[in-house]
N, C-alpha and C positions, 0 to 999 in steps of 0.2 A: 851517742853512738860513736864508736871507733871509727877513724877516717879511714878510705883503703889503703891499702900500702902499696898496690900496684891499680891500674885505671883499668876498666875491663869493657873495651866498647862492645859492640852488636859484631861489630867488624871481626873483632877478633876471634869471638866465639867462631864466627863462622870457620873464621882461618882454620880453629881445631878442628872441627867436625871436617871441614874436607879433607886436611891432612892425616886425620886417625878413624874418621868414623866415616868415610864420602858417599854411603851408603843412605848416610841421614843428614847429607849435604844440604838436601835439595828443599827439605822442608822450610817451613816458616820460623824466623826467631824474634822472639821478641820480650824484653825485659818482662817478668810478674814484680817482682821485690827484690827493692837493696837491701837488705837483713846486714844485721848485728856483725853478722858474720859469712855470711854468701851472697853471691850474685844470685837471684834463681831465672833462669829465660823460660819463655814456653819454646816448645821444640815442635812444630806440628801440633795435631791436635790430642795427644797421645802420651807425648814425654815431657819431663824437665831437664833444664839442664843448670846442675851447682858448681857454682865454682867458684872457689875461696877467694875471699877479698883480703885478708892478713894472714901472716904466717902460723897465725894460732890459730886459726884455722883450719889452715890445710891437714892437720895432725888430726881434727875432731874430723872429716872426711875420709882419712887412713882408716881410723876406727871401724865407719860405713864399710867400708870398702871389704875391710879384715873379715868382720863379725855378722853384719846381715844376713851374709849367704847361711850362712851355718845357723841363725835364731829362726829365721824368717816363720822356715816350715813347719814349725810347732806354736803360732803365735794365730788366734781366734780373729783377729784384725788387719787389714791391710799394712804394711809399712814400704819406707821408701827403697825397695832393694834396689843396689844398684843393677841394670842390665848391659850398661857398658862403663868404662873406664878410659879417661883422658890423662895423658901421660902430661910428665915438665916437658914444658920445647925452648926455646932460646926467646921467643917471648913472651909468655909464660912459666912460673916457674914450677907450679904446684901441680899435684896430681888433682881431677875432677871427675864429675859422674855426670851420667845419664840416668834416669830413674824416672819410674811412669809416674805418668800425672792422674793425683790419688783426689777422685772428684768430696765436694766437698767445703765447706767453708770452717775457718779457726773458731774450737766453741764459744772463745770467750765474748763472740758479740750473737750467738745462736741461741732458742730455746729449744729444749727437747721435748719431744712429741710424749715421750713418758719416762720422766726423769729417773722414777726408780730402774726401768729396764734400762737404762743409759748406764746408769751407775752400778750395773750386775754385771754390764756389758764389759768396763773397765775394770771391775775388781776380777773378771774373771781372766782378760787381756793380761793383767800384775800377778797373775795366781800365774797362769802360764808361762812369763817368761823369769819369774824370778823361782829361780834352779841353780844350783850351786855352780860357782863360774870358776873355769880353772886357774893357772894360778898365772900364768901370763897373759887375763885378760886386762885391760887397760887400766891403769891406776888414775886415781881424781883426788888429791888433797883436799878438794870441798864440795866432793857431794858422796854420800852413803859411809862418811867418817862417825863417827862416836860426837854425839849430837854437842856435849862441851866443846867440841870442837871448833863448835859455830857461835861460842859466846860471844868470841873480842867482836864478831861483825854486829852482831845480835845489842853490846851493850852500849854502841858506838853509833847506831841507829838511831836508837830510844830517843835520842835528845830532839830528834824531827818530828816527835809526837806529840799532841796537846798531853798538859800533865796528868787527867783523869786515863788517857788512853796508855801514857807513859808509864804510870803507875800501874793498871792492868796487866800489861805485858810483861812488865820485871817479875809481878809475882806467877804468871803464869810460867815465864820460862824458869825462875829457878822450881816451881815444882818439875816440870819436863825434865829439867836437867837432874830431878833427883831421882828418876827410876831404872832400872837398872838395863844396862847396858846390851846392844843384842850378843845373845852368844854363841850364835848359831855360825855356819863358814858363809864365804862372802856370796851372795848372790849375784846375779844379775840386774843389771840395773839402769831402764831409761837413761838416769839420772839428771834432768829435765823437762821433766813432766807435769807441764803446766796448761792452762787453756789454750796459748798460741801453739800450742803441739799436739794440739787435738784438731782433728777434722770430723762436722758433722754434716752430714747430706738427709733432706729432709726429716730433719727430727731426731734422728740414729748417730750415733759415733760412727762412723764409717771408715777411719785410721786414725791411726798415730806415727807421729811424724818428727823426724831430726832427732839422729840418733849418735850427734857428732861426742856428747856428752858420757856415753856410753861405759857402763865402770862397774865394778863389784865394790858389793858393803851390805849395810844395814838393809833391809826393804823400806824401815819406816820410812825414807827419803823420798823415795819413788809414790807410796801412801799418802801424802801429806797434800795428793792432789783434791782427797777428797774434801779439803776443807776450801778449797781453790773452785770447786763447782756447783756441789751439793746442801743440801740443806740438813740437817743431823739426823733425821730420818731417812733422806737418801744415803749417807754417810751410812747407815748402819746396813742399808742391802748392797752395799760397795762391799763391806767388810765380810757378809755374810757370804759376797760371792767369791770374795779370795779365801775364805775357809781356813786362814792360818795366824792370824793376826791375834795374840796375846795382849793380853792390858798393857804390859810393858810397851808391845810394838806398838799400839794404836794410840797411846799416850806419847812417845818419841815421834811418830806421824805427826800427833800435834805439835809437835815443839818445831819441826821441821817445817810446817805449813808458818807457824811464829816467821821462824828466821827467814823463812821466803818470800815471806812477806813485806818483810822493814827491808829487804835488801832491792826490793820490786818498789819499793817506794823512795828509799835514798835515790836512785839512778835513773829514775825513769821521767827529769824534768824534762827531754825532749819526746817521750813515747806516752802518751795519754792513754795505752793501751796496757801499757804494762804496769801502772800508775793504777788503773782501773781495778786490774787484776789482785794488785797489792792491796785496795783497800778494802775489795770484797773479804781477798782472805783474812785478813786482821779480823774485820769486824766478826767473820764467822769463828775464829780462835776462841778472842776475846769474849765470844756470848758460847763458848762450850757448844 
């Protein structure tokens, strides 16, 4: 995991909220997760508070900040909109959010209470927000690109895999990579949508979460969770409840769940979490 590039005590946070928000001064703060990529505090019993640890960050948070307001209302699941906004100050540099606290725990260590309604739950959540995205929504060099796109990481990987799994994979991605490309305009797109981005509260998905990643392209990308949760039977009431998904796309979903996979397990020697995630989804590729 990437170091901070600025320190972000308890202290400071507060300093923002009295300075820009003193209304939600008064509450309690206190660290949830140093992430990848944000600080997250509890703010009260009610809100979070994100606030970027690197400067490539604070860009994925502009994103929130731009685009939420505008998806939110049309989306069958909770997400993190923001409700307030923290500006740069002289000891902070980046902009930050306030955003309610979206009850629930990450799926990737939850069961679901009934895994097919889980999985109609999210293909209908990916039916909803992927609508054609205009033409200054946020660009991603690697997520929702044209799936060859993702070979150099994809064949750079391989070599971390025993040679019976190694061998698997290469013939699985070049057929992925042999179907034909999406040709539809760019949608909307998570473009991060993994277990750790899912929240379930008793049994049910109950949101989705961090939307720093946020870009137009292919849908396959965003699809490629179903091989990240489900089993091929629930995989198919995912597919039946996004209603749009062609052999082309569903087969690119796979090649995408592939590359998510080896990149979730090259980088994840300090995260057993995301290592976890990596090997569930291989294995479910690798067995179709």
């Amino acid at each position: 995991m990437p170091a901070a590039e600025v320190p972000i005590p308890v202290g400071l946070v507060r300093r923002l909220l009295e300075e820009q928000h003193p209304d939600l001064a008064a509450l309690p703060v206190s660290v949830l997760t140093n992430g990848w990529d944000n600080l997250v505090c509890r703010l009260g019993a009610e809100l979070l508070v994100r606030l970027p640890r690197r400067a490539l960050a604070a860009e994925l948070v502009a994103h929130e900040q731009r685009w939420l307001p505008e998806l939110a209302g049309r989306l069958p699941l909770p997400v993190p909109l923001p409700v307030r906004i923290g500006r740069p100050t002289a000891q902070y540099p980046w902009s930050w959010s306030v955003v309610p606290f979206l009850r629930g725990r990450i799926a990737a260590g939850e069961e679901f209470e009934d895994p097919r309604a889980a999985a109609a739950a999210l293909g209908s959540f990916l039916s909803a927000l992927h609508t054609p995205a205009p033409p200054d929504a946020p660009a991603n060099p690697y997520r929702g690109i044209p799936l060859a796109g993702r070979t150099e990481g994809v064949l750079t990987a391989l070599p971390h895999l025993g040679p019976a799994d190694r061998a698997a994979a290469l013939r699985a991605w070049e057929a992925v990579t042999a179907v034909p490309a999406w040709g539809g305009p760019p949608l909307w797109l998570h473009g991060d949508l993994h277990p750790a981005n899912i929240l379930v509260d008793r049994g049910r998905i109950s949101a989705v979460i961090d939307f720093g990643d946020l870009t137009a392209g292919d849908p396959a990308a965003d699809l490629s969770v179903a091989w990240m949760l489900f089993t091929a039977e629930r995989r198919s009431a995912l597919r039946l409840a996004y209603g749009r998904a062609d052999e082309a796309t569903w087969e690119r979903a796979r090649g995408w769940a592939l590359a998510l996979s080896l990149a979730f397990l090259t980088h994840s020697a300090d995260n057993p979490l995301m290592h976890g995630i990596g090997e569930r989804t291989l294995r479910a590729v690798l067995a179709r």
